[in-house]
C-alpha positions as CSV (number, residue, x, y, z in Angstrom):
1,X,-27.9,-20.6,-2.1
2,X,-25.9,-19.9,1.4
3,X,-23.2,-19.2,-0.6
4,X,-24.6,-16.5,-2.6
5,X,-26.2,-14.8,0.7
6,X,-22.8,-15.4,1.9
7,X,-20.9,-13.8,-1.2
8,X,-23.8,-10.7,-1.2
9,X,-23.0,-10.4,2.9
10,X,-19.2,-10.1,2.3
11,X,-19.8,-7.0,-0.6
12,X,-21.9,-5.7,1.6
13,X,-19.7,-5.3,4.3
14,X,-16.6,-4.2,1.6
15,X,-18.9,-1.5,0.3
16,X,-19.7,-0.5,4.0
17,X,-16.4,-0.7,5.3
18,X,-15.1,1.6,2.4
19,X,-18.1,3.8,2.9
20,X,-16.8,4.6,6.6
21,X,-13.6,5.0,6.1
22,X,-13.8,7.2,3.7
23,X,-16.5,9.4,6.0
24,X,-13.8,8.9,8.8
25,X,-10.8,10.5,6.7
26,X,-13.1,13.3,5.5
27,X,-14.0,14.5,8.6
28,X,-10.5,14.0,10.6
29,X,-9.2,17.5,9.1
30,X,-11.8,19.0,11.6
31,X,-11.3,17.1,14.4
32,X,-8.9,19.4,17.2
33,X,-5.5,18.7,17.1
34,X,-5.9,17.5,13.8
35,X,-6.2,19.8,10.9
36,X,-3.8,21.6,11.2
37,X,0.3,21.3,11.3
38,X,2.6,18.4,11.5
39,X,-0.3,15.9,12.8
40,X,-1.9,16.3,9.7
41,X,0.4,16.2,7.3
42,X,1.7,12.7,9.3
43,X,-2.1,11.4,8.5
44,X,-1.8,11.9,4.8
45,X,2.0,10.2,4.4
46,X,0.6,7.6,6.1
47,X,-2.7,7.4,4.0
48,X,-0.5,7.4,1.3
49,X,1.5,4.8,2.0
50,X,-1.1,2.3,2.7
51,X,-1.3,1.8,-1.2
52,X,1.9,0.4,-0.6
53,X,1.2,-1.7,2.1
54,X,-2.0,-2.4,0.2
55,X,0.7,-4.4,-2.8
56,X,2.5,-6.0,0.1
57,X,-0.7,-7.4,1.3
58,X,-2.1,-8.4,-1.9
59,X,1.2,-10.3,-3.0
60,X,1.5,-12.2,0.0
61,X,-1.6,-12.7,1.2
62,X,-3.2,-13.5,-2.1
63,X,-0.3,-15.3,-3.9
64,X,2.2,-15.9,-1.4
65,X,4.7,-13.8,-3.0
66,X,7.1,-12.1,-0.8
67,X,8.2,-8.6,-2.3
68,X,10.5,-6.5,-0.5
69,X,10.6,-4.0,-3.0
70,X,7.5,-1.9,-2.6
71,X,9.3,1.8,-1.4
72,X,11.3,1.5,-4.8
73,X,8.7,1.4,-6.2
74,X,7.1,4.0,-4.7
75,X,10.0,6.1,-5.9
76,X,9.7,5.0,-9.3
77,X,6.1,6.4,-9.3
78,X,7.2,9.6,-8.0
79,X,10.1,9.7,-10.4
80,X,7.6,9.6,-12.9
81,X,5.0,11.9,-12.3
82,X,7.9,14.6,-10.8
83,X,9.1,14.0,-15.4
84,X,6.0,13.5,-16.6
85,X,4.7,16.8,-14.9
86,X,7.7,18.8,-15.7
87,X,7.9,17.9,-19.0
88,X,4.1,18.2,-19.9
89,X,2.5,20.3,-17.4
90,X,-0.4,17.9,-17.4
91,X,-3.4,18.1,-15.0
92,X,-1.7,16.2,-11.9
93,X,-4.9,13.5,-12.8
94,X,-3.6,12.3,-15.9
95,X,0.0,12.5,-14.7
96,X,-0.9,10.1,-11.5
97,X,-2.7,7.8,-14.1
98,X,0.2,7.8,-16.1
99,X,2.7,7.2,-13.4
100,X,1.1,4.6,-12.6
101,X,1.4,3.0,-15.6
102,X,4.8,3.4,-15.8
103,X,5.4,1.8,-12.6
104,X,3.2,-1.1,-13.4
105,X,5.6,-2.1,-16.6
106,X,8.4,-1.3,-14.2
107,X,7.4,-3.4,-11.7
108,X,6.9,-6.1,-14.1
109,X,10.0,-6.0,-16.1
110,X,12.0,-6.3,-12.7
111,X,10.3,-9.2,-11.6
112,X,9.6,-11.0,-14.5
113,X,12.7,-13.2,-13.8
114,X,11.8,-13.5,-10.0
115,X,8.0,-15.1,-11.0
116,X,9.1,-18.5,-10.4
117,X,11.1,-18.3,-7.3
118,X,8.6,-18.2,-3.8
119,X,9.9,-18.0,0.0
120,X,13.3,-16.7,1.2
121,X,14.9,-17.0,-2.9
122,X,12.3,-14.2,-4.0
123,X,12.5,-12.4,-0.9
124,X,16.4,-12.1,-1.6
125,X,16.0,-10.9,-5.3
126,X,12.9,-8.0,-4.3
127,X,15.3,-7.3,-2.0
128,X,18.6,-7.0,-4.5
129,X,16.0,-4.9,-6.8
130,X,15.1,-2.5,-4.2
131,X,18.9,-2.0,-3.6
132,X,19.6,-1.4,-7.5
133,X,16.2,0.9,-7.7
134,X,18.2,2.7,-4.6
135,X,20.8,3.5,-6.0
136,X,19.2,3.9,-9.0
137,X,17.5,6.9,-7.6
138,X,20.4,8.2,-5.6
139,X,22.7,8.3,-8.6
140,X,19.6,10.1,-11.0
141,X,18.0,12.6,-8.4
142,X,14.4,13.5,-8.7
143,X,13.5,15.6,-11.7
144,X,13.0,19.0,-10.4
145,X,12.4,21.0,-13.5
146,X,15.7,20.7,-15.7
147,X,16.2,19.6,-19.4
148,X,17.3,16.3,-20.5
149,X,16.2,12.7,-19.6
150,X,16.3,13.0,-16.0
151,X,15.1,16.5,-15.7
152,X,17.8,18.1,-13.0
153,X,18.7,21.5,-13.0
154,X,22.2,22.7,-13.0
155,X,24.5,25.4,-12.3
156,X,22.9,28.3,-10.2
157,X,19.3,27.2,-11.3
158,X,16.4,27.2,-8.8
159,X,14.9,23.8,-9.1
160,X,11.2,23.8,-9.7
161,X,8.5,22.5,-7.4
162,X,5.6,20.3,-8.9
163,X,2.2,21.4,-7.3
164,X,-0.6,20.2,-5.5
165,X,-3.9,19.1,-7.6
166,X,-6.1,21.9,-8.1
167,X,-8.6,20.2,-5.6
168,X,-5.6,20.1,-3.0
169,X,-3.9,23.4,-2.6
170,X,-4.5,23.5,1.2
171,X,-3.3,20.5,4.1
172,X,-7.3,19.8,4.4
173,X,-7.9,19.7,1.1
174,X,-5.1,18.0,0.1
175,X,-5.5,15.3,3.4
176,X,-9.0,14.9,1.3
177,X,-7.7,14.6,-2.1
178,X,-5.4,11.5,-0.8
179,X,-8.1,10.0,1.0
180,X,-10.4,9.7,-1.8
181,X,-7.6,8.4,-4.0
182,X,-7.3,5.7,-1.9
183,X,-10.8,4.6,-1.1
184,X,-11.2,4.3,-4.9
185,X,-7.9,2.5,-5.2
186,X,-8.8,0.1,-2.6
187,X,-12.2,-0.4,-3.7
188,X,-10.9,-1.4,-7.1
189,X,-8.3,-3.8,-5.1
190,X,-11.3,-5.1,-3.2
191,X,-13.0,-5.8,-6.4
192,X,-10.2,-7.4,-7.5
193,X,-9.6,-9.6,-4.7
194,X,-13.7,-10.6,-5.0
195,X,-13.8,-11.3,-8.6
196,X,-12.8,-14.1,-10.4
197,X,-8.7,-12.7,-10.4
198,X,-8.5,-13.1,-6.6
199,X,-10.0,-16.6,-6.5
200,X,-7.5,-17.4,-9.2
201,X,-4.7,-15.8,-6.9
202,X,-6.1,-18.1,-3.7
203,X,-6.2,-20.9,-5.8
204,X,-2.4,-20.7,-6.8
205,X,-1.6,-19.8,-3.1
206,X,-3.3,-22.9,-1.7
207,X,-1.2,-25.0,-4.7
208,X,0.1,-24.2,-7.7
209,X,0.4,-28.0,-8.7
210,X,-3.5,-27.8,-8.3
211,X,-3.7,-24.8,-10.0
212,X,-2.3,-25.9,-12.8
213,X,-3.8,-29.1,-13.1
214,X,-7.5,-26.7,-13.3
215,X,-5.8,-25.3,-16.3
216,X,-4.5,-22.0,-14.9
217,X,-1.5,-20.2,-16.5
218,X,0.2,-18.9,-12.7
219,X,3.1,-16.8,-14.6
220,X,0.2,-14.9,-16.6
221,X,-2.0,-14.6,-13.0
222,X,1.4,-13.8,-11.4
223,X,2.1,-11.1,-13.9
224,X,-0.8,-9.2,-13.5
225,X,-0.9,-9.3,-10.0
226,X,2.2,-7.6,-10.0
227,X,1.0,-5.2,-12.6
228,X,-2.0,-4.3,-10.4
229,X,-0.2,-3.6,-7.0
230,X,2.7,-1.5,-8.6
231,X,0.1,0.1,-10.5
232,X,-1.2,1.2,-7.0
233,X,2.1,1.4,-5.7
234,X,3.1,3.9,-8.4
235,X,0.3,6.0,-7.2
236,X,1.1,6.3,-3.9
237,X,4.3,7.7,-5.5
238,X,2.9,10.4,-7.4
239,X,0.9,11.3,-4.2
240,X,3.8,11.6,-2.7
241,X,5.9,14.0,-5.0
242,X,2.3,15.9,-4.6
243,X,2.6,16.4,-1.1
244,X,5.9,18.1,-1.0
245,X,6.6,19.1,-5.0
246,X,9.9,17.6,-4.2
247,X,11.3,14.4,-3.4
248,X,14.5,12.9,-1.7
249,X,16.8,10.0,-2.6
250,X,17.4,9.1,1.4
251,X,13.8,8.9,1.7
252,X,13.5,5.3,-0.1
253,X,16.2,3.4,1.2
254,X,16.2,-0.8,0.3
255,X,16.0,-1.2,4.1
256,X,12.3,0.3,4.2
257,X,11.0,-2.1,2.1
258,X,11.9,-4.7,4.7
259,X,9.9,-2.5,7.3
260,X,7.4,-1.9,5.6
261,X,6.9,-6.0,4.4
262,X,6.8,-6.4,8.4
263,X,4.8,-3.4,9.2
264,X,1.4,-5.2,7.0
265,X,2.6,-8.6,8.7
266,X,1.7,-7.0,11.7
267,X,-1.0,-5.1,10.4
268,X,-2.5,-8.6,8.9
269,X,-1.6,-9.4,4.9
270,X,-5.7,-11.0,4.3
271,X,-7.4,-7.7,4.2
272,X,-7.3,-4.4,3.5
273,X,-7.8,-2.9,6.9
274,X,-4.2,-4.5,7.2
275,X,-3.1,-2.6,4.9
276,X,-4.4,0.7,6.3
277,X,-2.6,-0.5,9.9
278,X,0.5,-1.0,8.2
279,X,0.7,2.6,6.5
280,X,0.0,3.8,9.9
281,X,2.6,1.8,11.8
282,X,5.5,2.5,9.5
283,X,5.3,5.9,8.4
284,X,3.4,7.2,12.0
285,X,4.9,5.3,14.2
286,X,8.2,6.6,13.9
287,X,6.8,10.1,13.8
288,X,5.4,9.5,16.9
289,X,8.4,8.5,18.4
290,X,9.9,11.0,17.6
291,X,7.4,13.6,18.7
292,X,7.5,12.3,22.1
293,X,11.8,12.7,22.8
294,X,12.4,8.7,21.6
295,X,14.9,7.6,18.9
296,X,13.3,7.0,15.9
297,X,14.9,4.2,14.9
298,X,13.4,2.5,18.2
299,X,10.9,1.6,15.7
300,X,12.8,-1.5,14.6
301,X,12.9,-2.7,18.1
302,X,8.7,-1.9,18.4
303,X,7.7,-4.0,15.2
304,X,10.1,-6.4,15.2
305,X,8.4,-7.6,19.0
306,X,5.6,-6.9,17.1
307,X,6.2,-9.2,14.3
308,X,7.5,-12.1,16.3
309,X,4.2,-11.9,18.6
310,X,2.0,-11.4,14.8
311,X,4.2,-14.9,13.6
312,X,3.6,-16.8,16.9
313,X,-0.1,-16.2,18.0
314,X,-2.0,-14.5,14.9
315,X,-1.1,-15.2,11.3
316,X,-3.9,-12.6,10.4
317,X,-2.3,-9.8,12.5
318,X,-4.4,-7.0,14.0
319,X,-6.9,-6.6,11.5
320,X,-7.8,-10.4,11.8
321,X,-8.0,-10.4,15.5
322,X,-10.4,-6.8,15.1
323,X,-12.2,-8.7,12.7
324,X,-12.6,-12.0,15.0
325,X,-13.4,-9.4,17.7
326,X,-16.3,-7.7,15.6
327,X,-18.5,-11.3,14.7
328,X,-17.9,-12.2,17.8
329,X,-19.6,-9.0,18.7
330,X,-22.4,-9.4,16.3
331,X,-22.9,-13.1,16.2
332,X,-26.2,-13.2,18.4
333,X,-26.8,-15.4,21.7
334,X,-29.1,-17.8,21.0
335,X,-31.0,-18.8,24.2
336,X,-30.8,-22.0,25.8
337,X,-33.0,-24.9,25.2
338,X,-35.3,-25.9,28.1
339,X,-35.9,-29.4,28.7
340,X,-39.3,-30.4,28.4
341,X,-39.9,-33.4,30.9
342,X,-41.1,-36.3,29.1
């Protein structure tokens, strides 16, 4: 029975941590100094690349599985929804859906070989696949409105901009837009992770020797696991091509992948909040120091103090320690006992 009560408490606090930060990103576009310019438009890169980090995180903290190969897949997402949308015109809805998709069997395909490797030999081949996808893209170019396969103009040829969802047009709107899309991809991640797939994924990372012996098929479990979080990484791509209509080759180099795998280590890989940390640190962070006069690339230096202190004194990063923090803050204090004389 405490175990129920315990299961109803922790959906309970999913549904009303989604619930607030969802209020939250709705009502930062009015906040001052925040609806408006480069601020803003930070905020909703980094929203959007917390489905990213939100794969990372499910992966490793789930499975065990360490992929360094999220950003290309990110840009296989917006690949796809930049064709899909100039070759169909298609509501941006269905095209994000559909990206998605198409990242999913993507992500799949590329590491179906990988699925029994674990530790530094899997971290090396995500790795080697987020070099190929890099070059990949570099070689094709974004689609931009042309004929053929890969959709590039030629010649003197104005290349075509995708646009924003109908619900979108503006920053505010758009900041919005992303927001929601997240909260409902999170929630379904959530949901995931509380159902009877996420115990399945916890039981493989605690053994898979024990796993298997209960009769569970870990390539299968391993397989959609990947599916899922490229699914949500392929949305975060079409969000992406939404933002700007246009994307860039030198935006999703193989070395982000690595930052962006240490970025959710620090933001902590066992929940989601994690997740929503880690889009802030590596997309913001970096804006912010550049903002302020500082190299950009000081980043590097930032999280990878940041990781070594995440590795040494708290496996569940920053959104553990908050979370320590908080039931230490609402566990009551029970009075003490007096002693009755006898």
């Amino acid at each position: 029975m405490s175990q129920v009560f315990l299961a109803r408490a922790d959906v309970r606090g999913a549904l009303l941590g989604l619930a607030a930060g969802l209020v939250i990103a709705l009502g930062l576009p009015s906040l001052p100094g925040v609806g408006a310019g480069l601020s803003l438009r930070t905020l909703t890169v980094c929203a959007i690349y917390t489905l990213a980090a939100a794969g990372v995180g499910v992966l490793y903290g789930r499975l065990g599985l360490v992929s360094i190969m999220q950003i290309g897949l990110v840009a296989v997402g917006g690949w796809a929804a930049l064709r899909i949308y100039h070759a169909t015109h298609l509501p941006f809805e269905v095209v994000m859906i559909l990206a998605a998709v198409v990242t999913a069997v993507v992500g799949v395909l590329v590491g179906l070989p990988a699925l029994r490797l674990s530790g530094l030999s899997l971290a090396i081949v995500t790795l080697m696949v987020a070099g190929a996808l890099e070059v990949l893209v570099t070689y094709a170019g974004f689609p931009n409105g042309g004929d053929g396969f890969l959709g590039r103009v030629s010649g003197g040829t104005l290349a075509v901009i995708m646009p924003r969802p109908a619900l979108g047009q503006s920053d505010d709107d758009f900041f919005r837009y992303v927001a929601v899309a997240v909260v409902v991809v999170l929630a379904l991640l959530r949901w995931l992770l509380m159902a009877r797939p996420g115990r399945t994924w916890a039981a493989i990372r605690q053994g898979e020797a024990g796993a298997v012996s209960l009769g569970v098929n870990t390539v299968a479990h391993r397989l959609f696991a990947l599916a899922v979080t490229s699914a949500a990484t392929g949305v975060a791509g079409a969000l992406l091509a939404a933002s700007s209509g246009i994307l860039d080759p030198a935006s999703f180099k193989a070395q982000q992948s690595v930052l962006l795998f240490a970025t959710v280590l620090i933001g902590g890989t066992f929940s989601l909040l994690g997740a929503v940390l880690g889009g802030l640190l590596f997309y913001g962070l970096p804006q912010l120091l550049s903002t302020i006069g500082l190299d950009g690339n000081l980043v590097f230096v930032v999280l990878g103090l940041g990781l070594v202190q995440a590795i040494t004194t708290s496996q569940a990063g920053i959104a553990g320690q908050l979370g320590g923090l908080w039931r230490r803050l609402r566990q009551p204090r029970r009075p003490r006992r007096r002693e009755v004389a006898a």
